[in-house]
PDB file of N, CA, C and O in Angstrom:
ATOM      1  N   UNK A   1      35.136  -5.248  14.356  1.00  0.00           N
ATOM      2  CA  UNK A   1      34.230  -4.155  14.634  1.00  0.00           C
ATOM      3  C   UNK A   1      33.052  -4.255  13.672  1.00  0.00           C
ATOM      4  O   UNK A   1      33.397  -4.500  12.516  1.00  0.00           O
ATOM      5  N   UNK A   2      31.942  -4.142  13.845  1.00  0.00           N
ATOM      6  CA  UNK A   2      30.588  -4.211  13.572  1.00  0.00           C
ATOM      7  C   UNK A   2      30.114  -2.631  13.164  1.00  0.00           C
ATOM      8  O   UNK A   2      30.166  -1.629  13.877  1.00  0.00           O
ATOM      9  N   UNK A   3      29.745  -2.732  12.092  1.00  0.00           N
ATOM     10  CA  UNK A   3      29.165  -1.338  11.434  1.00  0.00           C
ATOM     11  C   UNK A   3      27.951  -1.450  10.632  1.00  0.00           C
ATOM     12  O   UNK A   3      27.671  -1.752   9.472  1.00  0.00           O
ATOM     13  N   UNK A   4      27.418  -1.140  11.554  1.00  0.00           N
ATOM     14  CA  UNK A   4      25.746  -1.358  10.526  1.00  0.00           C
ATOM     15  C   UNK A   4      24.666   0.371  11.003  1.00  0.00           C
ATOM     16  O   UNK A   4      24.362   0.954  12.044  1.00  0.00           O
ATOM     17  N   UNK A   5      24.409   0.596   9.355  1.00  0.00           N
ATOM     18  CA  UNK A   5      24.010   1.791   9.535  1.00  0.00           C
ATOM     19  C   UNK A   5      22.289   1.926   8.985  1.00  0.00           C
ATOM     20  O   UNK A   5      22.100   1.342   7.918  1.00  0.00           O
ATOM     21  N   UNK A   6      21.517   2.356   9.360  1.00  0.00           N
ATOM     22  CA  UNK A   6      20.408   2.419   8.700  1.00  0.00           C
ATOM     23  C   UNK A   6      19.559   3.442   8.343  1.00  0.00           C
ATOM     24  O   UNK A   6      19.177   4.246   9.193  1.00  0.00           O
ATOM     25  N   UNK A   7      19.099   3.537   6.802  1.00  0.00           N
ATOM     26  CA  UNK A   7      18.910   5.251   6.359  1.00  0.00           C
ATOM     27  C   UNK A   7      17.471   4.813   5.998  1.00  0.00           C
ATOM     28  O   UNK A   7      17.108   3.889   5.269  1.00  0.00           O
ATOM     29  N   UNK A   8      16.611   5.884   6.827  1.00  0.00           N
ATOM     30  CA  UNK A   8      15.205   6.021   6.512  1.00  0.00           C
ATOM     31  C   UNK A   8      14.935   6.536   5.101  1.00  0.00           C
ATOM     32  O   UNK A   8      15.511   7.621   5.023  1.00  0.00           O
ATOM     33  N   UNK A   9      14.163   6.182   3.651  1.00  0.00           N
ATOM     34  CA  UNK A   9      13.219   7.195   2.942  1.00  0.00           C
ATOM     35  C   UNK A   9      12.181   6.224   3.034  1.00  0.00           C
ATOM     36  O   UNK A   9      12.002   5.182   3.663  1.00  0.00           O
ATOM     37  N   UNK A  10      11.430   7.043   2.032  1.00  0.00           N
ATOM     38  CA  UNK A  10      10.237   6.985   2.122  1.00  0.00           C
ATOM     39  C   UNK A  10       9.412   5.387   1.766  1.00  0.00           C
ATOM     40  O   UNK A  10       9.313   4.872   0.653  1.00  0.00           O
ATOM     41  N   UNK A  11       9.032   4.989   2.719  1.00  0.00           N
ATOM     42  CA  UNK A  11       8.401   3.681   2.276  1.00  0.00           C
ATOM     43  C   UNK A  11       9.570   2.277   2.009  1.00  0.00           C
ATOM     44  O   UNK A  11       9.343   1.228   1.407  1.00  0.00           O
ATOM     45  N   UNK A  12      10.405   2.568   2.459  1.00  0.00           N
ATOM     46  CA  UNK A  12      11.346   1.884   2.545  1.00  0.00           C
ATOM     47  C   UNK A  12      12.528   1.873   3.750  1.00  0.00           C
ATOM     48  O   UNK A  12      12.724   2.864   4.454  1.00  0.00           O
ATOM     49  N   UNK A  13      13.368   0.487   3.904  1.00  0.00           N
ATOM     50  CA  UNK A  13      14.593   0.706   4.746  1.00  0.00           C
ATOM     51  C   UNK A  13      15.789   0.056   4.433  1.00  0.00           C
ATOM     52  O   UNK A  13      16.018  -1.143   4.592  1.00  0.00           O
ATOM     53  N   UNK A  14      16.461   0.816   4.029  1.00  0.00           N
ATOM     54  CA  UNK A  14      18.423   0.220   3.618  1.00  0.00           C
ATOM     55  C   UNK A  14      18.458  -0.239   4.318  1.00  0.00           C
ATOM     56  O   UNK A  14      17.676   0.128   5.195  1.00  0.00           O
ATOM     57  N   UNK A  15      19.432  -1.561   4.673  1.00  0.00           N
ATOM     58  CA  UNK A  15      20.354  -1.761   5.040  1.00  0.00           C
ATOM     59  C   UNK A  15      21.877  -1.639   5.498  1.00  0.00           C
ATOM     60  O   UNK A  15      21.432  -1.943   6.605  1.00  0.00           O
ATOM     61  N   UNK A  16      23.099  -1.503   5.687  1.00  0.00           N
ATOM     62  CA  UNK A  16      23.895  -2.006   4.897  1.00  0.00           C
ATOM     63  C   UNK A  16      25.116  -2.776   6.174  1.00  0.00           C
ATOM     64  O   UNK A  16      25.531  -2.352   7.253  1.00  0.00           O
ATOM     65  N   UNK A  17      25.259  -3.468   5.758  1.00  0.00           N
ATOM     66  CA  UNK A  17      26.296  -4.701   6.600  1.00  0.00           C
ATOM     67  C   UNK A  17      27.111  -5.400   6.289  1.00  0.00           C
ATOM     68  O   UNK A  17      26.934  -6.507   5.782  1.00  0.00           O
ATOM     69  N   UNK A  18      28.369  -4.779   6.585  1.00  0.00           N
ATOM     70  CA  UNK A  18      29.433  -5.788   5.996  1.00  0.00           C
ATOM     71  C   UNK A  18      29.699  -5.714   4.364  1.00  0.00           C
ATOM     72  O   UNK A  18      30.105  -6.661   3.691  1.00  0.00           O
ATOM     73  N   UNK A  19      29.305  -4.050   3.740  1.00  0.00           N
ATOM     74  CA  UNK A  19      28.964  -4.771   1.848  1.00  0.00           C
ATOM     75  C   UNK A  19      27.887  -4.563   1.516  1.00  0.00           C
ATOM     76  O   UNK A  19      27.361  -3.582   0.991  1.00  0.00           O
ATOM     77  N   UNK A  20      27.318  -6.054   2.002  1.00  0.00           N
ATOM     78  CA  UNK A  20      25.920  -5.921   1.603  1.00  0.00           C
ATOM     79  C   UNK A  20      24.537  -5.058   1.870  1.00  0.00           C
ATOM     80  O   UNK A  20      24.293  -4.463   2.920  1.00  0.00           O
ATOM     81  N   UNK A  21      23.724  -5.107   0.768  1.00  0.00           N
ATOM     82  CA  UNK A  21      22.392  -4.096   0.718  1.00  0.00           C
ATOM     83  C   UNK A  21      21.498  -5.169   0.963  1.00  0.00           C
ATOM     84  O   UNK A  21      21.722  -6.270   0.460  1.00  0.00           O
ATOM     85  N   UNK A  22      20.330  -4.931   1.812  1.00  0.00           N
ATOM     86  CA  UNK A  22      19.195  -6.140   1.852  1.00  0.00           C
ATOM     87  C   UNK A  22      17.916  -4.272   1.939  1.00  0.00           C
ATOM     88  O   UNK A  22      18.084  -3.193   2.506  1.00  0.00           O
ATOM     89  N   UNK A  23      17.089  -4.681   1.290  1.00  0.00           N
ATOM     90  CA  UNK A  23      15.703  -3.645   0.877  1.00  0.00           C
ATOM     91  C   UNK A  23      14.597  -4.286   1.534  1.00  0.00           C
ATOM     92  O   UNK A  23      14.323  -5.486   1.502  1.00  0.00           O
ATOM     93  N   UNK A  24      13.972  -3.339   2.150  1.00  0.00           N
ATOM     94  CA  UNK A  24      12.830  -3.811   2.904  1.00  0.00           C
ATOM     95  C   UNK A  24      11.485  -3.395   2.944  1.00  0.00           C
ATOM     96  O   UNK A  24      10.927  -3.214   4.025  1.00  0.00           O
ATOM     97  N   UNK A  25      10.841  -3.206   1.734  1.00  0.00           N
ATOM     98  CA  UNK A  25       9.401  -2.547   2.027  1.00  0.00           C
ATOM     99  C   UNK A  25       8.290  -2.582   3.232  1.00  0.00           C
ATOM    100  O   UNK A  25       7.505  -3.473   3.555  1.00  0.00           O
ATOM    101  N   UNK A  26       8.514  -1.331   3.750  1.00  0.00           N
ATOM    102  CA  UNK A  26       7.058  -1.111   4.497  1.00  0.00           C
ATOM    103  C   UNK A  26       6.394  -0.194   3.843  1.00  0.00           C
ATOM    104  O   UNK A  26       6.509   0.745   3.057  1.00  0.00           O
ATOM    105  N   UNK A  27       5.438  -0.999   4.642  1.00  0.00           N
ATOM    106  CA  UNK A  27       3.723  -0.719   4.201  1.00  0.00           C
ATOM    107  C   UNK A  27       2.922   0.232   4.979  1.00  0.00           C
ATOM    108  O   UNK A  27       2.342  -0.071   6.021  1.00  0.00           O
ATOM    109  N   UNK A  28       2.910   1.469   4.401  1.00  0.00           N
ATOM    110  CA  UNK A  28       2.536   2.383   5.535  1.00  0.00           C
ATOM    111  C   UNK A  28       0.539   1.646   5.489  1.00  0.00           C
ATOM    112  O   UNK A  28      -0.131   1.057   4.640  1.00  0.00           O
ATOM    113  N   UNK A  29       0.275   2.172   6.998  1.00  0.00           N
ATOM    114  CA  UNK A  29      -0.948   1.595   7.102  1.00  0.00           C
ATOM    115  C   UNK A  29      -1.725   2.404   7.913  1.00  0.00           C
ATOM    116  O   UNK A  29      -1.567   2.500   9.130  1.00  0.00           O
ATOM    117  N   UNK A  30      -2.906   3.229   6.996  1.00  0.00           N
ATOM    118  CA  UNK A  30      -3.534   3.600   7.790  1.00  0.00           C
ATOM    119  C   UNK A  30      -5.163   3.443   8.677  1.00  0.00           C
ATOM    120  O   UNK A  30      -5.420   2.273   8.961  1.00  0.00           O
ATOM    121  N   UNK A  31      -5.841   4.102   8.955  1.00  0.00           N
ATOM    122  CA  UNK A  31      -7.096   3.481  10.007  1.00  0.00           C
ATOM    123  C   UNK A  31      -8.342   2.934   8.811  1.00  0.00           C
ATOM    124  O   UNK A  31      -9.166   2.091   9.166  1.00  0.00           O
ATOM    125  N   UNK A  32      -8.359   3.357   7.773  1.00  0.00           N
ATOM    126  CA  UNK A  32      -9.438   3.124   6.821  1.00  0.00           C
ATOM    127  C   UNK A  32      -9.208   3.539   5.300  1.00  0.00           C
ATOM    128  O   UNK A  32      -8.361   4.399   5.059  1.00  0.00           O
ATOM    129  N   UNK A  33      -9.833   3.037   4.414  1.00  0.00           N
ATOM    130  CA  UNK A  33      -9.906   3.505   3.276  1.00  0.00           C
ATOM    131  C   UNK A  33      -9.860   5.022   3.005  1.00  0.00           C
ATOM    132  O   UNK A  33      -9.156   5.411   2.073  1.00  0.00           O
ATOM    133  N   UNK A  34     -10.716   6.120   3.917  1.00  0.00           N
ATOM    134  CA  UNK A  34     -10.439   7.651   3.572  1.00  0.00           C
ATOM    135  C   UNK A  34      -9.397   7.901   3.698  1.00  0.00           C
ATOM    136  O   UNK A  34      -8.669   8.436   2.862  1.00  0.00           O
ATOM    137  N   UNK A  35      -9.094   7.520   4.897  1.00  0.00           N
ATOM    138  CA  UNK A  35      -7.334   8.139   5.758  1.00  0.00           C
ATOM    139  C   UNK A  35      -6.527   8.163   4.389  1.00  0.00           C
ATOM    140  O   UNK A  35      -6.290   9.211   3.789  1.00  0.00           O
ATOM    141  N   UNK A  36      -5.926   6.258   3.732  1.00  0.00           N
ATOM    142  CA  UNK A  36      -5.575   6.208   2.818  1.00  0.00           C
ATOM    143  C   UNK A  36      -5.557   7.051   1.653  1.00  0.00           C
ATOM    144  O   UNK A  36      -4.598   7.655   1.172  1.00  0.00           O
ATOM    145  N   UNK A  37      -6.886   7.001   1.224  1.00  0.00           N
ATOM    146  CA  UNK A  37      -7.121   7.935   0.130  1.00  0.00           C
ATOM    147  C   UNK A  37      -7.104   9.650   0.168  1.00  0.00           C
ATOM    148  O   UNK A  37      -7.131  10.345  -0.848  1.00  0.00           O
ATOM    149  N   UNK A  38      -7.053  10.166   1.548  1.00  0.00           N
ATOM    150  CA  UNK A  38      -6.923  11.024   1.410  1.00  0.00           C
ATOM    151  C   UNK A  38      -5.221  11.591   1.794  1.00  0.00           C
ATOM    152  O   UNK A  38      -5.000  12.795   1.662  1.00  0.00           O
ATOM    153  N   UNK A  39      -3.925  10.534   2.326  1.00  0.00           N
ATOM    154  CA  UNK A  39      -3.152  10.894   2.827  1.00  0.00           C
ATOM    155  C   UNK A  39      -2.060  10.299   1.471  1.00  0.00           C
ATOM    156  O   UNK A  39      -0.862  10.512   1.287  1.00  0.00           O
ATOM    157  N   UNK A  40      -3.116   9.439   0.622  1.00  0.00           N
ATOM    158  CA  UNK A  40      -1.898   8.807  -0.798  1.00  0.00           C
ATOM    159  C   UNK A  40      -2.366   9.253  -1.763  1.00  0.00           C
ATOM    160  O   UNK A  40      -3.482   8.823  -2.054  1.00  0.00           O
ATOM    161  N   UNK A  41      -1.852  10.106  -2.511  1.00  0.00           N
ATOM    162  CA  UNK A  41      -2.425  10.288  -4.145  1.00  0.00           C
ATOM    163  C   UNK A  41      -2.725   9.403  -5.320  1.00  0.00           C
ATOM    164  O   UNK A  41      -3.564   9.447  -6.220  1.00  0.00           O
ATOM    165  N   UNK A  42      -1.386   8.276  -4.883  1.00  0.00           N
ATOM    166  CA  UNK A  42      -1.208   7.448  -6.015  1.00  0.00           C
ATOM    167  C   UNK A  42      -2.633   6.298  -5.766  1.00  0.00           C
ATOM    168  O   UNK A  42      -3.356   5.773  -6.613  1.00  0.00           O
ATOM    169  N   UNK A  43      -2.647   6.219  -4.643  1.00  0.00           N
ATOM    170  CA  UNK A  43      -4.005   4.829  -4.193  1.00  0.00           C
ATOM    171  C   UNK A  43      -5.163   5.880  -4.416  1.00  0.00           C
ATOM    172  O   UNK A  43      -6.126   5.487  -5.075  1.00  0.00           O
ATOM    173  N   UNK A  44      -5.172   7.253  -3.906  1.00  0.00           N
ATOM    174  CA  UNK A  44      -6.657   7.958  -4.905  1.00  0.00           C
ATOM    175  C   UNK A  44      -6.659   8.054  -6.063  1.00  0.00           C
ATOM    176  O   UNK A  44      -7.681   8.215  -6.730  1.00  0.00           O
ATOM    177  N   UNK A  45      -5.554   7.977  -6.496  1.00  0.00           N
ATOM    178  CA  UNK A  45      -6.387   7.849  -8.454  1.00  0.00           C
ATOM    179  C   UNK A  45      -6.283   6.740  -8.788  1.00  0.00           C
ATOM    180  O   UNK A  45      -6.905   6.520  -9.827  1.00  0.00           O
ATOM    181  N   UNK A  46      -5.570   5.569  -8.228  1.00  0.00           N
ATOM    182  CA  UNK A  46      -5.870   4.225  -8.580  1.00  0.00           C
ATOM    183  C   UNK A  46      -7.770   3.951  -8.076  1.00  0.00           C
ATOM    184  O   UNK A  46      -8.662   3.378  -8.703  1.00  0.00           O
ATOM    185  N   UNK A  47      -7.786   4.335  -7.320  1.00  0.00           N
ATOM    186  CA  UNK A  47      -9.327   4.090  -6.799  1.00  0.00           C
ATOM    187  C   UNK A  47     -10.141   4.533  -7.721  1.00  0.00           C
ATOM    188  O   UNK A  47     -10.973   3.719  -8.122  1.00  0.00           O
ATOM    189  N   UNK A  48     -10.153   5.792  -8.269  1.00  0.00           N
ATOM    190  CA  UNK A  48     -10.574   6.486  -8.888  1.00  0.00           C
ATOM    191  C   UNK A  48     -10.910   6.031 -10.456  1.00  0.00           C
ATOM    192  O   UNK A  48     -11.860   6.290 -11.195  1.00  0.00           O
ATOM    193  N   UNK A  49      -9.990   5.425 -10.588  1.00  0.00           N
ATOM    194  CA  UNK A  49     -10.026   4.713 -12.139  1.00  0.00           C
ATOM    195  C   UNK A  49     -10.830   3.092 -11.969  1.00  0.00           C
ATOM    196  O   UNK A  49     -11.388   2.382 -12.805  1.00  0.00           O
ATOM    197  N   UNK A  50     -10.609   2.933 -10.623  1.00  0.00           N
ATOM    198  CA  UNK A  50     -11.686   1.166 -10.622  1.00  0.00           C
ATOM    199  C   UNK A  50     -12.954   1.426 -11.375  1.00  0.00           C
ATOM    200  O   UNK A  50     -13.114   2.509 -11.938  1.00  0.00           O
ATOM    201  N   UNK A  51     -13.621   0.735 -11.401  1.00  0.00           N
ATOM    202  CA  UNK A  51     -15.081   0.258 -12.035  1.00  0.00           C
ATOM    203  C   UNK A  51     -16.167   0.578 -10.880  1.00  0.00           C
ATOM    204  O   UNK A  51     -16.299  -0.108  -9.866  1.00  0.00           O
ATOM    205  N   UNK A  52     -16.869   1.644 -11.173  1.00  0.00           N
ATOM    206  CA  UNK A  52     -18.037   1.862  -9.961  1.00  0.00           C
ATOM    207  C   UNK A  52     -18.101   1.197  -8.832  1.00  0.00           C
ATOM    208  O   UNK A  52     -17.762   1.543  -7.700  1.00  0.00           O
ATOM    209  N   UNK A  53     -18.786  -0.262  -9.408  1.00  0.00           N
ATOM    210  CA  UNK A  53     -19.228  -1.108  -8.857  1.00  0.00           C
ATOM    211  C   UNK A  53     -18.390  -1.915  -7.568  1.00  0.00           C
ATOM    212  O   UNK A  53     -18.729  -2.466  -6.521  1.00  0.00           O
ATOM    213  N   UNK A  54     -17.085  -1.643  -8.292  1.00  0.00           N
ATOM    214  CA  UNK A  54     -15.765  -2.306  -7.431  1.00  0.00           C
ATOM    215  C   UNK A  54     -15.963  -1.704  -6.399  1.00  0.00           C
ATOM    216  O   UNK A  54     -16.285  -2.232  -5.334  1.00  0.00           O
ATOM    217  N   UNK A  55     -15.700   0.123  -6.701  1.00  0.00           N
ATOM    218  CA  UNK A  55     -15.194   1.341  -5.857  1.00  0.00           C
ATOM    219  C   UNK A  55     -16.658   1.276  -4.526  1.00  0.00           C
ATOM    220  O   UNK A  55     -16.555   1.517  -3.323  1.00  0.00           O
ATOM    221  N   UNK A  56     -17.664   0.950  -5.147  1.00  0.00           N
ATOM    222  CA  UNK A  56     -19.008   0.476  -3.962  1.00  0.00           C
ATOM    223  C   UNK A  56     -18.656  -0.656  -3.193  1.00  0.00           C
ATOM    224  O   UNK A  56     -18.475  -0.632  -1.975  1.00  0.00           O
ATOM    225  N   UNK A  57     -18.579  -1.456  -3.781  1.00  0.00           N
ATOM    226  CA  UNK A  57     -18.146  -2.803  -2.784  1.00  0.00           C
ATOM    227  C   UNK A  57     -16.725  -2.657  -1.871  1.00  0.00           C
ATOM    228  O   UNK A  57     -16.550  -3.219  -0.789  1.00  0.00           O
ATOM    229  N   UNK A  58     -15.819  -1.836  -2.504  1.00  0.00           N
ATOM    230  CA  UNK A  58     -14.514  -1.283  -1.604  1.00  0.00           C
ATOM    231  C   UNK A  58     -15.263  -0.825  -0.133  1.00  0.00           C
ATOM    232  O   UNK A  58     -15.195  -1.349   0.979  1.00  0.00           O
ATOM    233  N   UNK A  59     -16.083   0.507  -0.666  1.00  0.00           N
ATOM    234  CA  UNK A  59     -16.387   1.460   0.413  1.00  0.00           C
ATOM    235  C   UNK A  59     -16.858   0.592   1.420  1.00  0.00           C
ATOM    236  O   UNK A  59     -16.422   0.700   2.567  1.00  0.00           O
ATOM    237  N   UNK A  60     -17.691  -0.249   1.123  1.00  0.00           N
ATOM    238  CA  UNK A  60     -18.939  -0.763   2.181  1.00  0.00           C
ATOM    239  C   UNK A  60     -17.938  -1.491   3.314  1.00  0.00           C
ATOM    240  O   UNK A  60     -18.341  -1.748   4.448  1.00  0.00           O
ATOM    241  N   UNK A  61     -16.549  -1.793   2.843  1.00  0.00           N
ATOM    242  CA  UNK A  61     -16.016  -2.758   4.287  1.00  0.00           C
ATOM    243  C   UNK A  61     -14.334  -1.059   4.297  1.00  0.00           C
ATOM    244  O   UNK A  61     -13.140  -1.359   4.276  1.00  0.00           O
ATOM    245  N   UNK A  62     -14.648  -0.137   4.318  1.00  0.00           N
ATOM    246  CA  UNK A  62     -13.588   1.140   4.586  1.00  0.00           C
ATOM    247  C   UNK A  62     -12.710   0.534   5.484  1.00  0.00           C
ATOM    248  O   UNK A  62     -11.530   0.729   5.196  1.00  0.00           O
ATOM    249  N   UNK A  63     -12.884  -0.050   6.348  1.00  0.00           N
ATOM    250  CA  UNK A  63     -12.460  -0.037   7.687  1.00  0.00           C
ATOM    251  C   UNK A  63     -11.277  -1.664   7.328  1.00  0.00           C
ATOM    252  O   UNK A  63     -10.166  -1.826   7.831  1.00  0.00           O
ATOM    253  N   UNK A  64     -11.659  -2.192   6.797  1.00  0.00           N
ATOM    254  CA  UNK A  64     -10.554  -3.375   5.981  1.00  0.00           C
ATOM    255  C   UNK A  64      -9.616  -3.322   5.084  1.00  0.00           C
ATOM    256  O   UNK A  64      -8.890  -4.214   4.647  1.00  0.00           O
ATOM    257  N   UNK A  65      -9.734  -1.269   4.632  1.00  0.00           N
ATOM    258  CA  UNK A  65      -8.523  -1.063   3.548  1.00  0.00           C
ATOM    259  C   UNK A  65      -7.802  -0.130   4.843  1.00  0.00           C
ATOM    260  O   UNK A  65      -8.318   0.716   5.574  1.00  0.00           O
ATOM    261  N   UNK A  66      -6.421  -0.652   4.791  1.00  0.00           N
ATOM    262  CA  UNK A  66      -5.357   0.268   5.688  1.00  0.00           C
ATOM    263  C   UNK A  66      -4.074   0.399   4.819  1.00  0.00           C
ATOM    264  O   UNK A  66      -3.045   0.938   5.226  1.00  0.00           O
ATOM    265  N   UNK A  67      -4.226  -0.123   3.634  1.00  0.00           N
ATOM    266  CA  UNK A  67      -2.846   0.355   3.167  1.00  0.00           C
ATOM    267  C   UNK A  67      -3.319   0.136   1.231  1.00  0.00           C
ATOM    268  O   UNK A  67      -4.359  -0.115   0.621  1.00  0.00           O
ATOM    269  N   UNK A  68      -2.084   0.371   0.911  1.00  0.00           N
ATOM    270  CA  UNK A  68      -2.173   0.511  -1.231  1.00  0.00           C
ATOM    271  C   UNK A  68      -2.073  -0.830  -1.684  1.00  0.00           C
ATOM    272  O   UNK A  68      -2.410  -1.171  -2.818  1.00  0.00           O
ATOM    273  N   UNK A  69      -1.554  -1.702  -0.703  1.00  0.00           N
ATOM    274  CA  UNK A  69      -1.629  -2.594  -0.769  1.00  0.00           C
ATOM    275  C   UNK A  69      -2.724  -3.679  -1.075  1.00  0.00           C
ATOM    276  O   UNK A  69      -3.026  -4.400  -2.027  1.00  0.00           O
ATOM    277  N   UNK A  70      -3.224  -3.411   0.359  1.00  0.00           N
ATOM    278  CA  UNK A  70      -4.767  -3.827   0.459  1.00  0.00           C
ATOM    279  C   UNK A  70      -5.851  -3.861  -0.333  1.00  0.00           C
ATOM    280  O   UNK A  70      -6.599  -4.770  -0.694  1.00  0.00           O
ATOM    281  N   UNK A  71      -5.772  -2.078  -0.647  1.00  0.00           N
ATOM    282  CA  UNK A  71      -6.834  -1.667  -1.335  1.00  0.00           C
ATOM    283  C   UNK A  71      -6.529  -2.267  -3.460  1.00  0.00           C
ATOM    284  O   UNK A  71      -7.380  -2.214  -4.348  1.00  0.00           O
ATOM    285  N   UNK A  72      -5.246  -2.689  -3.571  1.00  0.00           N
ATOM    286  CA  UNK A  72      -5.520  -3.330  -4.796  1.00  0.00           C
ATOM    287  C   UNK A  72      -5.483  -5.159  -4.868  1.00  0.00           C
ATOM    288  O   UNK A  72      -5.640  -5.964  -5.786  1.00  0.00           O
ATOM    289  N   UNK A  73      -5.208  -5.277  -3.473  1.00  0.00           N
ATOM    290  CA  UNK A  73      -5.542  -6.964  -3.442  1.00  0.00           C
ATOM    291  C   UNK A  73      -7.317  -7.097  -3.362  1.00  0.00           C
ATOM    292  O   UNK A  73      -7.973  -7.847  -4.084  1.00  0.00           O
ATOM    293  N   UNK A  74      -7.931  -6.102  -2.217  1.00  0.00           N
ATOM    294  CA  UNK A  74      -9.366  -6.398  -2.940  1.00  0.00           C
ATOM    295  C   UNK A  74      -9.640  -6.150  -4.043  1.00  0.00           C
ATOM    296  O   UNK A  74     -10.319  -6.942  -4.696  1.00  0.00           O
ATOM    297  N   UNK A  75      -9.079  -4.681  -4.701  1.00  0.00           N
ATOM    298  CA  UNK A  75      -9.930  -4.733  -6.139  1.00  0.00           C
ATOM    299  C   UNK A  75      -9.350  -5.705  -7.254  1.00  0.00           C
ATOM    300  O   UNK A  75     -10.140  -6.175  -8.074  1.00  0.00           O
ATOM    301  N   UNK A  76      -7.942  -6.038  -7.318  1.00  0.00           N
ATOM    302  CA  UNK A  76      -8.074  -7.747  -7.784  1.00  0.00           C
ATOM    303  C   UNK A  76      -8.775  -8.709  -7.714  1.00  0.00           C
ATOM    304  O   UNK A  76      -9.027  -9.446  -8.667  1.00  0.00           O
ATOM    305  N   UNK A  77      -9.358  -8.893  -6.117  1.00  0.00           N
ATOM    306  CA  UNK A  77     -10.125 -10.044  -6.424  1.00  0.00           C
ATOM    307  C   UNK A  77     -11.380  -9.721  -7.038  1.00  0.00           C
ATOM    308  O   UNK A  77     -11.866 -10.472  -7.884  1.00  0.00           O
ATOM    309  N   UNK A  78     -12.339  -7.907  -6.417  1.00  0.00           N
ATOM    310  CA  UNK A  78     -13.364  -8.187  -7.123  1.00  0.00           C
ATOM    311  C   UNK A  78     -13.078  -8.058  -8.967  1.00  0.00           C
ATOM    312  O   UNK A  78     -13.825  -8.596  -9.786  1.00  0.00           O
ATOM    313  N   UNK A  79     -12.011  -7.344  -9.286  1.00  0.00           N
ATOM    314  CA  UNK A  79     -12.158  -7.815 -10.937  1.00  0.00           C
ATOM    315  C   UNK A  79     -11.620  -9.128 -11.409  1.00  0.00           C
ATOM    316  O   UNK A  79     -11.093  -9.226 -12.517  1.00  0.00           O
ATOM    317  N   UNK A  80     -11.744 -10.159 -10.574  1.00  0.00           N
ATOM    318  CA  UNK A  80     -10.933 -11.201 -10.860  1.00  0.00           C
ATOM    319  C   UNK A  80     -11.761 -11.968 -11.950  1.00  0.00           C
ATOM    320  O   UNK A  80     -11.145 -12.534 -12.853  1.00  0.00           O
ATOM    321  N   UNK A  81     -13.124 -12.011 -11.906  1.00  0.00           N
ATOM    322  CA  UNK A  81     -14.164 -12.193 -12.429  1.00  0.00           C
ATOM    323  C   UNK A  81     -14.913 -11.997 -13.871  1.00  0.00           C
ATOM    324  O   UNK A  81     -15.752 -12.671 -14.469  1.00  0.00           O
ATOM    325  N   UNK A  82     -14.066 -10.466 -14.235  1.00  0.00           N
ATOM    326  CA  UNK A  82     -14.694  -9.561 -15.456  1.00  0.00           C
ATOM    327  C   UNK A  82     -13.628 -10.092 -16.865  1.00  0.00           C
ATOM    328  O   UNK A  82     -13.711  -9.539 -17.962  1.00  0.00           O
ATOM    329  N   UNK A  83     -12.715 -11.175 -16.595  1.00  0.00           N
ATOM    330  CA  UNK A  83     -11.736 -11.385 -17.929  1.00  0.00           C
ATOM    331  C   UNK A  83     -12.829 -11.840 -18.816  1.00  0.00           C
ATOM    332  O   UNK A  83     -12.590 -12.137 -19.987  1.00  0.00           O
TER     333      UNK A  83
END
């Protein structure tokens, strides 16, 4: 008999099968940079703390940030520059 159960929280999904635990991050994703920033706290004050200049060059492509993800792989690359 086969028993596999699966428990939703937040930003994540258990597993469990047979024993074992396997963890699965999703990436919530939304339509643009506002959506984001206005529906995640933690990615608005990460934004918030970038470097002006970054947080300008973010805005100008909004529509290419859909997740917290995103929005700190661009601002990695643009501070990739400032070491």
């Amino acid at each position: 008999m086969y028993l596999f159960y699966i428990f939703l929280v937040p930003a994540c999904t258990i597993s469990f099968l047979y024993g074992y635990t396997t963890f699965e991050v999703i990436t919530l994703k939304y339509p643009d940079l506002y959506a984001l920033l206005a529906d995640a706290p933690e990615a608005k004050q990460y934004f918030e703390k970038l470097p002006d200049y970054v947080r300008e060059q973010i805005s100008t492509r909004a529509n290419g940030v859909n997740s917290f993800e995103s929005l700190r792989d661009y601002a990695d690359n643009l501070l990739r520059g400032d070491d």
